[in-house]
N, C-alpha and C positions, 0 to 999 in steps of 0.2 A: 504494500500500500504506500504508497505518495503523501506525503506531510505537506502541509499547507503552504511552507515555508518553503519545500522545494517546488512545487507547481507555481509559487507565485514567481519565483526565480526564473521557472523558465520561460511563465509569459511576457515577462519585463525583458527576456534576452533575445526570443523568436516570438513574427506573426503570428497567432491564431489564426489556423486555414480554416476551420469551420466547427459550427454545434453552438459556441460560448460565444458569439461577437455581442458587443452591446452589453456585459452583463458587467458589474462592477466588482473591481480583482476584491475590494471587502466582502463583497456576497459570495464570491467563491472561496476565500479564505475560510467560510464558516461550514464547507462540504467535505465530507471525506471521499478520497477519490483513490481510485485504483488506476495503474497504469500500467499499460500496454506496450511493446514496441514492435513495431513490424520491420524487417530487413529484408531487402528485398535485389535481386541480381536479374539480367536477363540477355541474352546473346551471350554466353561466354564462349560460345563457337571455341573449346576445347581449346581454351586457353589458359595452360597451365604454371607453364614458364612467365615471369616478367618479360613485358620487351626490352629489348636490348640496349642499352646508354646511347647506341649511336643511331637509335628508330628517327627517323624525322620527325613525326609525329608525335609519337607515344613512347619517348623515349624513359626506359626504367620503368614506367608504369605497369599494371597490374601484377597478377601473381599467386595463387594458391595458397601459398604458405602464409604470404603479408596478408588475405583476406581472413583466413581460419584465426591468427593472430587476433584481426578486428573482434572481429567474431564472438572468440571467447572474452578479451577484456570487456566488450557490453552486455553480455550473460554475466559476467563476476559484478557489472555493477546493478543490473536491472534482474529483476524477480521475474515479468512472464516478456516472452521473450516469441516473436515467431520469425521462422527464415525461407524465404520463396522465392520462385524462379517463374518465369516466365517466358521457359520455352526458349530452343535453338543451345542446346546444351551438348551437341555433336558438333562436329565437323570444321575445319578449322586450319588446325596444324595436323602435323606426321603422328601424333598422339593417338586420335581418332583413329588413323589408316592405318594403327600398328594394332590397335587395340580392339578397332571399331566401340567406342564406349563405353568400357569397362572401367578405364580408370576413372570415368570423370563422373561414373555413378556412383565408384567406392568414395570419392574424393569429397563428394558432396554429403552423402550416408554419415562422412567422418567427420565433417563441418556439422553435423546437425542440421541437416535443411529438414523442415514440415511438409515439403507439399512443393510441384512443380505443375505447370500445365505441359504442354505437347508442341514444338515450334515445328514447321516442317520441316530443317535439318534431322530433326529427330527419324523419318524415316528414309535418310540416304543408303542405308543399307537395308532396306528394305522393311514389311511389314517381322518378316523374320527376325531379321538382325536386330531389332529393338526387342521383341519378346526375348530373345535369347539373353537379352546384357538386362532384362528386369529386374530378375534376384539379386543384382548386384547394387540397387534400389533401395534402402530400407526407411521409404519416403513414396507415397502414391505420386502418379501420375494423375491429374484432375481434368477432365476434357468431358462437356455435355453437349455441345454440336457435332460431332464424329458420329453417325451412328457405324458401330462397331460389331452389329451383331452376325454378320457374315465374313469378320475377321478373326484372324489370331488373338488377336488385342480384346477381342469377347471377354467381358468379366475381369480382365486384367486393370482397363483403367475403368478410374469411378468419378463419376459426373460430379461430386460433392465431397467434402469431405467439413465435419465441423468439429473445435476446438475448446476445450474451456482452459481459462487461462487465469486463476486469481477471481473466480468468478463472474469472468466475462465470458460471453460464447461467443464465438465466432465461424461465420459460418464462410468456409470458400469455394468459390466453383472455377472451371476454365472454361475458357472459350479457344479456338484456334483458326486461324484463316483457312479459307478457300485452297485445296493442294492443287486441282486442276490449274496449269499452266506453270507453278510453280515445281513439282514433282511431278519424275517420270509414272504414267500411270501404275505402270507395274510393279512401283514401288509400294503403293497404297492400296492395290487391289482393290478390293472389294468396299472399301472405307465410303461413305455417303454421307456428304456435307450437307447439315442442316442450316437453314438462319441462326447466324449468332445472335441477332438481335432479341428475336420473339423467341429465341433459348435463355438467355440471358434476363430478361423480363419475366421470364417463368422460374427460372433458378432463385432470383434473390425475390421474388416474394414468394415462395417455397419456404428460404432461408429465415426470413423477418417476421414470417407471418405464423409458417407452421409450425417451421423446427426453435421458433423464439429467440434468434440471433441477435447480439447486441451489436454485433458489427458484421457486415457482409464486404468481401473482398472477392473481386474478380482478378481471376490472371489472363493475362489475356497476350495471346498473340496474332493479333489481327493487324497492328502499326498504329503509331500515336494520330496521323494527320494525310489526310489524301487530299488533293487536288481534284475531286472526283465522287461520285454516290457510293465510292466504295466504303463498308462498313471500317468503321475508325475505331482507336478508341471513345476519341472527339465526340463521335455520334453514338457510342455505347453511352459515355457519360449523359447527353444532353437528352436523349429520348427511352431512358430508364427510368425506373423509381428503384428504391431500396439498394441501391449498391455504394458503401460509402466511398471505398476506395478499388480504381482499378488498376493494378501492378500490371503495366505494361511490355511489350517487348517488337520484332522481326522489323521497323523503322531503324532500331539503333540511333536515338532520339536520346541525346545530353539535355537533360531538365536536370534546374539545381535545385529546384523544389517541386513539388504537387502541385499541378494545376489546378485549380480549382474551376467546376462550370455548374450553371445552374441545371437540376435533372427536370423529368418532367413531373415530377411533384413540389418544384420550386425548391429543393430542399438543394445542399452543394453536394456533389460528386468527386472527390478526387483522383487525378492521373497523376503517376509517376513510372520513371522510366530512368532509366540509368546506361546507357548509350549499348555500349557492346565491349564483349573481351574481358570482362571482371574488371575492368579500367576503375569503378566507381561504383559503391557500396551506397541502396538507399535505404533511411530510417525515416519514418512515420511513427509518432510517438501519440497513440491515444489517452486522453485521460478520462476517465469515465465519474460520474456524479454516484454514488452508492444507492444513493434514495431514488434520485429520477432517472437516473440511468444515461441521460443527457452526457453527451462529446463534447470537447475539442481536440484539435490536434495539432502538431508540430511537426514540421516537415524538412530535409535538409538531405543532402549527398555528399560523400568524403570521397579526394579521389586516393587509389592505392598503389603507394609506391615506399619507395625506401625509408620515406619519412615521413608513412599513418600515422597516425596516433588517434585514441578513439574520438569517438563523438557520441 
């Protein structure tokens, strides 16, 4: 549980993205609140190594080891704690093509990750080659637009999955883009894309309504922003109700905080996205009211390189 003392801390240091605007920090000093942190990664296209000091771009950055480091020092200082991905967790570097997968599902199992959704990298070797490196998983797969029933993947991934955490619930699902155009068909066989949307729309008031979620999280690999009617997260956020937060991915879209967008119950929706490569590690920190149940939240990205240090 969160002391008054420290919540007020950190609203005086970060915006409020949403749930508490308008409210007065003395009427919040007078709630006990429980808090939440969510961590969130997406593309790391099996990137294990840091890049190399002399990258143009991405020089020294990311790294497995520097992330699992993050990692554990915010687990040592925060109570409930969740770790997610969003999809494109294959294919990359010569790791993948030595491995096809293996290591970067033990690697994450061994980070503690919660929960991941599906990016289509995930089936470059095939409907096969991804059931095969599952058990090496000890973290579901989340994906409810796939219908999977005339696949290998039957029964293997699960459209939902929900959490309690310090007395919060939370409920998560995925979403994944369109593989038509994107993957060979033969890689996906039998796999049948449903609407993400009117999936999504069904899932988190499932989530909110039935199974009594205090916080709904989509993962989603569909892209943060298109030029185009193609399904976004953009458009996930804005023509939804009940999803608070959508953990983004397949754009490799650098946000240094959660977007915020008005959903279609007027209520705020947040998108975050953390680019590609394990480059940058994101935190969404809820704090929830004990009596009403009532959010807000705090939002921020650290990038990872030689000289992390937590956040």
């Amino acid at each position: 549980m969160t002391s008054r003392r420290d919540f007020i801390r950190t609203l005086t240091g970060a915006a409020a993205l949403a749930g508490f605007g308008g409210i007065p920090l003395d009427v919040l000093a007078r709630h006990e609140l429980i808090k939440l942190t969510v961590l969130h990664t997406n593309d790391v296209h099996s990137r294990i190594d840091p890049f190399p000091e002399n990258d143009p771009k991405y020089p020294g950055m990311a790294g497995v080891e520097r992330r699992a480091s993050l990692i554990r020092s915010i687990r040592a200082r925060e109570k409930n704690v969740l770790l997610l991905d969003a999809g494109d967790i294959f294919q990359g570097t010569p790791y993948f093509n030595m491995y096809g997968g293996e290591l970067e599902l033990k690697l994450m199992t061994d980070m503690g990750y919660d929960a991941s959704t599906i990016g289509n990298h995930e089936f470059d070797n095939g409907i096969d080659g991804l059931v095969k490196q599952l058990p090496n998983a000890r973290f579901p797969l989340l994906n409810c637009n796939y219908n999977l029933a005339d696949s290998a993947l039957n029964d293997k991934v699960l459209p939902y999955k929900v959490f309690e955490n310090g007395g919060i619930t939370t409920g998560i699902f995925g979403v994944g883009i369109e593989l038509a155009g994107l993957v060979d068909p033969h890689l996906y066989g039998n796999i049948r894309y449903e609407d993400p949307l009117e999936k999504a729309k069904h899932m988190a008031h499932f989530l909110r309504n039935e199974k009594k979620c205090d916080l709904v999280i989509c993962l989603s690999h569909l892209g943060y922003k298109y030029n185009s009617n193609k399904i976004s997260d953009e458009v996930l956020a804005q023509k939804t109700s009940n999803i608070d937060l959508i953990v983004g991915g397949h754009t490799h879209t650098f946000l240094d905080k959660p977007v915020s967008f008005r959903n279609a119950a007027n209520t705020e929706t947040l998108v975050a996205q953390v680019g590609w490569a394990g480059i940058r590690l994101g935190r969404v920190d809820y704090y929830f009211d004990i009596r009403t149940r009532r959010k807000m939240a705090t939002g921020t990205t650290v990038k990872i390189n030689s000289k992390t240090i937590a956040i």
